[in-house]
C-alpha positions as CSV (number, residue, x, y, z in Angstrom):
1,X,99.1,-114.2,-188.0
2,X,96.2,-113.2,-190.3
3,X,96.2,-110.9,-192.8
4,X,93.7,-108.7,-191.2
5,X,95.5,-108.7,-187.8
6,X,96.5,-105.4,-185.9
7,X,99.1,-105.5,-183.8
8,X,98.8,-103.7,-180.4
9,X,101.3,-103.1,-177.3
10,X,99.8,-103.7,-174.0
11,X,100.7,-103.8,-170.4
12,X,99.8,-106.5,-167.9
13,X,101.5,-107.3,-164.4
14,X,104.9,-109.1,-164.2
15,X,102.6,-112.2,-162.5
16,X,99.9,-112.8,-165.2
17,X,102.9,-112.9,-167.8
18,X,104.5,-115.1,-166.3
19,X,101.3,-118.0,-166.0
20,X,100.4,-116.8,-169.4
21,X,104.0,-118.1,-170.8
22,X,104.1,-121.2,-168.7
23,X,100.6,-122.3,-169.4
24,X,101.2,-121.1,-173.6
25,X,104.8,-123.2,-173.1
26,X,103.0,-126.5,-172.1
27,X,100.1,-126.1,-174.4
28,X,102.5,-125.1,-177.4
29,X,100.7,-121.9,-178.6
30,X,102.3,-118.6,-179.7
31,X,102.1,-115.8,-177.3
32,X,99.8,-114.2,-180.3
33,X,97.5,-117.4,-180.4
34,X,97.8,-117.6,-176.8
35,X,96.5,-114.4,-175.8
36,X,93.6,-114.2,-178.9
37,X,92.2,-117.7,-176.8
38,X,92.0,-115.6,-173.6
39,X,90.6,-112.7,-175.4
40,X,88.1,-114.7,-177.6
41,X,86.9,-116.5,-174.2
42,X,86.3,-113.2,-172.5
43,X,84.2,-112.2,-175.8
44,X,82.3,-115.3,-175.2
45,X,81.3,-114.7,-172.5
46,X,80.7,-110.5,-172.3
47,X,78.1,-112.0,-175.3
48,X,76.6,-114.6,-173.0
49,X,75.9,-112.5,-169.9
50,X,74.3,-110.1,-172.6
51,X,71.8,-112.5,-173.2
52,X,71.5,-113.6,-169.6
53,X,70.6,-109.8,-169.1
54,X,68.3,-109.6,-172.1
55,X,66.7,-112.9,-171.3
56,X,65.9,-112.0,-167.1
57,X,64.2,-108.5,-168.2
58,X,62.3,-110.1,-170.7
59,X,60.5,-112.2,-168.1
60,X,60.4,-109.1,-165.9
61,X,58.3,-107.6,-168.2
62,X,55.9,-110.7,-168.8
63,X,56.7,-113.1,-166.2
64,X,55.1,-116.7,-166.8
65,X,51.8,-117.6,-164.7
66,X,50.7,-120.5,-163.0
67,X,48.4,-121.4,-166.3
68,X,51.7,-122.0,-168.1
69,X,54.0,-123.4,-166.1
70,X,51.7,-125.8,-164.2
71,X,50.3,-128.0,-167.8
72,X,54.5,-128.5,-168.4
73,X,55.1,-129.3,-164.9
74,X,52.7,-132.3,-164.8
75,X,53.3,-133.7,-167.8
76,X,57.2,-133.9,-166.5
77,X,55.6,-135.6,-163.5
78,X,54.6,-138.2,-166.0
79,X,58.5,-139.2,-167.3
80,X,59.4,-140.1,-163.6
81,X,58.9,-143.9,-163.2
82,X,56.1,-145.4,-160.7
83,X,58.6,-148.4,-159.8
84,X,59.6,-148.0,-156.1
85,X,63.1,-147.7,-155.4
């Protein structure tokens, strides 16, 4: 365990214990280590629906118009072969 480390007492059903020790058994992590994974996971991805959020309002607030998507959307038209299949 790191230095800077706090330990903390928490409560979780008699169920998600016992995956969480079968699943840190087989992988061969700590019940410390096992735990941070989960924990640094659900960071992840608090931090990514964050900037799902940010992202969606932004284009509420100046959503693109045909004048820029339509230039990009052609000139993907142009990667697709003209070989018939």
């Amino acid at each position: 365990m790191s230095i800077n480390a706090v330990k903390i007492a928490i409560s979780l059903p008699k169920d998600v214990i016992k995956e969480v020790e079968q699943i840190r058994h087989k992988m061969g992590l700590g019940r410390s280590q096992a735990i941070l994974e989960a924990v640094s996971l659900w960071l992840k991805k608090k931090q990514e629906e964050a900037l799902d959020k940010k992202y969606a309002e932004g284009y509420k607030k100046k959503p693109e118009n045909p004048n820029e998507i339509n230039p990009l959307f052609f000139a993907s038209l142009s990667s697709f072969s003209k070989d018939k299949w």
